[in-house]
N, C-alpha and C positions, 0 to 999 in steps of 0.2 A: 504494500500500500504506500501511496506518496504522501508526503506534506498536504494537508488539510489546511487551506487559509481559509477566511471570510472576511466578510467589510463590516464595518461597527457601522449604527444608526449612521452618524455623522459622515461616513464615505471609508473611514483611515483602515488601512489592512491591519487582521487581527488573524493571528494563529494561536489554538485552542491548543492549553498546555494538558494532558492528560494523567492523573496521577499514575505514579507508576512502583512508588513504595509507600508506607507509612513505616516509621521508627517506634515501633512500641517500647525499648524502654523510654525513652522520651517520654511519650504520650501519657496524660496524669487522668484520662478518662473523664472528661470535662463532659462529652459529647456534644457540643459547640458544632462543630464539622458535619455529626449525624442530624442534628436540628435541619443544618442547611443544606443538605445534600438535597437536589432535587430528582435523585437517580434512584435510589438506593442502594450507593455504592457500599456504603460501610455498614459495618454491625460492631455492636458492643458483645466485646467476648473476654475468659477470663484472661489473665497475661500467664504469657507461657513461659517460664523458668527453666534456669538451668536445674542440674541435676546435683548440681553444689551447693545451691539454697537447699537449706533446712528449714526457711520462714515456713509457715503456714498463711501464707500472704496471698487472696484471694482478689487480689486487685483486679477490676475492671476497666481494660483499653479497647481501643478501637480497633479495627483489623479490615483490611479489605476482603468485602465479601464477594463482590460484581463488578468486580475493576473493569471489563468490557463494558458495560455502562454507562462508564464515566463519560461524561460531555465536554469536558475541558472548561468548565466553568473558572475553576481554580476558588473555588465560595470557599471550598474545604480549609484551605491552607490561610488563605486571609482572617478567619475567625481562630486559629489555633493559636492559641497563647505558648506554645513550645516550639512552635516550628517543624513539626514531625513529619511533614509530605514532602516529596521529589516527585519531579513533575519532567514529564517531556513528549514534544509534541510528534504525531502519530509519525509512523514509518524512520522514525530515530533508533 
């Protein structure tokens, strides 16, 4: 597949960035991201541990469920108080 451009309202070319990781230990499971997703790219799921942790730490992160979904919005990463998404636009 090639580069995907579009023209914004205004005329200016715009190329839709698509996510392409999330950083779960970063991510503090705010669900900010999930609020604005308008795909339903992401799910809340528990965080996955090494096998080094001995916590009983049941923490809840994000994780992409539908990442083909995604629209190139970029909502996700602009409401993330962590900075946890990498993004890059399609045929990269």
């Amino acid at each position: 597949m090639g580069q995907i451009t579009g023209l914004t309202r205004g005329g200016a070319e715009w190329t839709p960035q698509f996510v392409t990781e999330l950083n779960q230990e970063k991510c503090i499971g705010c669900g900010r991201c999930y609020k604005v997703c308008p795909r339903n790219v992401l799910d809340l799921v528990e965080r996955e541990l090494d096998d080094d942790d001995d916590d009983d730490d049941n923490t809840m992160v994000m994780s992409i469920a539908n990442g083909l979904d995604c629209i190139g919005c970029g909502s996700c990463g602009r409401v993330c108080p962590k900075d946890c998404y990498t993004y890059a636009p399609a045929g990269a």
